[in-house]
N, C-alpha and C positions, 0 to 999 in steps of 0.2 A: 594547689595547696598554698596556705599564707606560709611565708618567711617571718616570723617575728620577732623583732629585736629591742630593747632598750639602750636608751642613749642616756646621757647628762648634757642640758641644755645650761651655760654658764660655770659655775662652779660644779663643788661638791661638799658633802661634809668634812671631807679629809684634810682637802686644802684651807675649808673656813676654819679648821682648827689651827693649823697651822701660820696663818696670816696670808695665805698664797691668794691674794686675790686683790684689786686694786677699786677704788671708788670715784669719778671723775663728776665731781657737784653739779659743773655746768651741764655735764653731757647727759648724767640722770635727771636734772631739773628739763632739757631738751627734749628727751625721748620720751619722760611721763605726758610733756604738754601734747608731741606727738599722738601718743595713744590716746590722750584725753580727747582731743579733736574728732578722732573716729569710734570712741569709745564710751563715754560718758553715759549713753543713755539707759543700759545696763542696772550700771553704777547707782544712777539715780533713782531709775523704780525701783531698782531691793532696797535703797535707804530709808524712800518713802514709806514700803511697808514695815519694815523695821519699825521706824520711827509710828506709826501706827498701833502695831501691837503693844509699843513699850509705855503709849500713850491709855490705852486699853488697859492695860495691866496696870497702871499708874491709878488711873481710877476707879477699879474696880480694887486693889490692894490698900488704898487710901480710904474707903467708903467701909471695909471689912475693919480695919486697923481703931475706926472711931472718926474718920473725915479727913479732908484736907487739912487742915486748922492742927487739928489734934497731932496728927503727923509731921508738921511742921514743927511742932514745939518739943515733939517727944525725939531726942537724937536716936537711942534703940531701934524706935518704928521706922525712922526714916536706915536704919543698916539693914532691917530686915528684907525692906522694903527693895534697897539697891540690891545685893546678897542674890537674893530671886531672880531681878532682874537681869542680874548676868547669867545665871543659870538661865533662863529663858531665851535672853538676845543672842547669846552671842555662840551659839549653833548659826544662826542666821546669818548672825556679824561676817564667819569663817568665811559662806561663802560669797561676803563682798571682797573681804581678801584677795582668795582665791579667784575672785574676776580680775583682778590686777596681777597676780602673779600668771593668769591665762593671757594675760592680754600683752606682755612682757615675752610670752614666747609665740606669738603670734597666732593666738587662739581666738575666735570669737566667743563671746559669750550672749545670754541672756538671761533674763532676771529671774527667772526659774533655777538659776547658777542658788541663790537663797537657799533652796531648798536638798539641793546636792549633796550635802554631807552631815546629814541630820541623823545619818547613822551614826557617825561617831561624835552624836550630844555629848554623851554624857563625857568621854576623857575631854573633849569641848572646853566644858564648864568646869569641869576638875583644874582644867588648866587653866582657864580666865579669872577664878577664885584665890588659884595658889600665885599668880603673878600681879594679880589686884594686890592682896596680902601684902607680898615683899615688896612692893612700890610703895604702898600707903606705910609699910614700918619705914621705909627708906625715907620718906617724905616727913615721919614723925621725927624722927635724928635732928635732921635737917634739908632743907631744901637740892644742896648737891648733891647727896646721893640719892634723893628719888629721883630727880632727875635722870641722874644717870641711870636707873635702873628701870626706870619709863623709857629710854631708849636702846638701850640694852637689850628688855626685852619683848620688845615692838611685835619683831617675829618669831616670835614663838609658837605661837597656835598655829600658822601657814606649816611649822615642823608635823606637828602631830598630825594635820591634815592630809598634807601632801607626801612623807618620809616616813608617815606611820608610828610615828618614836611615842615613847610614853612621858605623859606630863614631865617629870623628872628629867629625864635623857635631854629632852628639847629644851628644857630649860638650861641644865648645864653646857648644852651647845651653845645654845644664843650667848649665853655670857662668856663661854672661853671664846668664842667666834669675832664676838663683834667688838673686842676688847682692841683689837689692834686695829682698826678706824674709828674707834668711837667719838674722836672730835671731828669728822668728818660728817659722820651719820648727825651728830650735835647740830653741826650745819645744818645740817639740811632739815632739820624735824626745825630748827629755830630758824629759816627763812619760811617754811610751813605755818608757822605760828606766828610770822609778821604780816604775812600776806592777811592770815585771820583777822588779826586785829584792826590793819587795813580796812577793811569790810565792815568794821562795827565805829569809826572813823564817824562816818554821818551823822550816825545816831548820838556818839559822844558830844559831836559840836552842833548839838538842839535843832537837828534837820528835821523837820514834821514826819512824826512815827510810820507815816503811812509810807512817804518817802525813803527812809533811814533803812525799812522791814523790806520794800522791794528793791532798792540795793543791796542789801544784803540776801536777799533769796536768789537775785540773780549771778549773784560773785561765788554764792555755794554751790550753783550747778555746775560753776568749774573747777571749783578750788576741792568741792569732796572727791571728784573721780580723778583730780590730779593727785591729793591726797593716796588715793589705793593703789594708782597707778604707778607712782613713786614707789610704794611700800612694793609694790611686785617687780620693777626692775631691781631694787636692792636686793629683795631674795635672791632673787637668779644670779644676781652678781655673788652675793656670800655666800649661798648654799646651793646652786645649782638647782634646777628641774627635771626631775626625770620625766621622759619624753617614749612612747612605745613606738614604733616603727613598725610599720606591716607595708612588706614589699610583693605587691601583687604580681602574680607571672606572667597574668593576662596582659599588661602594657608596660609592666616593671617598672612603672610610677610607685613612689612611697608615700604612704597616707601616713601624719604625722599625730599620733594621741596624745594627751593629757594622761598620766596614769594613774594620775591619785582616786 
């Protein structure tokens, strides 16, 4: 008969409330590149599809709306247009996340990872909606507080996925949580967004498009699963992973789950 047990891999909730947990820039920008080396590939076909469907839906939402053209001109069409869009993607989006937070605790994944937690769409989108929201009012004020509130609350949906919590809960987690390194995490989301702009570098300084477009598609097979793969060592460092244990009797070897 199986032994079953639950663990916390990194943190927890408890201590992210509290500030108990520490953030080392170099060592997380180290260990994303690590997983990224053996991991990317994952990463890259669920974005591919992704990017597929969102593409699908773009034109097939654009052609119902009155056309490309029309949509362009009309801001409404184009809210509606994004609105849906997240409600669509980003069930999907979760479990690229979730390939980065599995891969942080030493899980393989596979691109089927996409399709993983598509049962919990809908608090999904509930929550991609309500933290789209409070970024874009944050970003209407002014520039530093959406900021801050674009990174604040980064991980928030990895909560409701992985910890179960409801839109709400994991939102007021991410924000008492990540309050106390937030110029840390700042770091690191703004060397993320140097490296980017890095990559579009060519194309700025008139490198022939064809050139400029395969430098940059080649710098994004590393930079998007370094991207998830960062965003999953931060979770685990701020919020812990729960982790299920089943201790077989047959060799008393412990098989290590993913419990979300």
């Amino acid at each position: 008969m199986d032994n079953k047990k639950f663990i916390e891999v990194g943190s927890n909730p408890e201590k992210a409330l509290q500030g108990d947990y520490k953030l080392n820039v170099g060592e997380i920008f180290k260990e994303g590149w690590n997983l990224t080396k053996v991991n990317k590939q994952p990463i890259i076909s669920g974005l591919i599809f992704i990017v597929m469907i969102g593409m699908a839906f773009s034109l097939v939402a654009s052609d119902y709306l009155g056309g490309m053209e029309e949509v362009l001109a009309n801001p409404e069409k184009q809210m509606i247009i994004n609105l849906v869009a997240t409600v669509i993607l980003w069930p999907f989006i979760a479990g690229i996340e979730m390939m980065g937070i599995s891969h942080a605790v030493g899980i393989k994944t596979k691109t089927s990872y996409v399709f993983s937690f598509l049962k919990r769409s809908a608090l999904i989108a509930i929550t991609a909606l309500i933290v789209t929201s409070i970024t874009s009012i944050g970003f209407s004020l002014f520039f530093i507080p959406g900021i801050y509130l674009s990174v604040a609350l980064s991980l928030t949906v990895p909560l409701i996925v992985e910890k179960g919590m409801t839109p709400i809960a994991a939102i007021v987690l991410s924000l008492k949580a990540t309050r106390f390194q937030i110029f840390k995490l700042l770091q690191i989301y703004a060397m993320l967004l140097a490296i980017l702009f890095a990559t579009l570098l060519p194309g700025l300084a008139g490198i022939e498009p064809v050139f400029s477009m395969a430098i940059f598609i080649g710098c994004m097979v590393w930079l998007a699963p370094l991207y998830y793969n960062i965003k999953g060592v931060l979770y685990r460092e701020i919020f812990g992973v729960r982790m299920q244990v089943v201790s077989k009797s047959a060799d008393g070897k412990p098989d290590t789950f993913f419990s979300a």
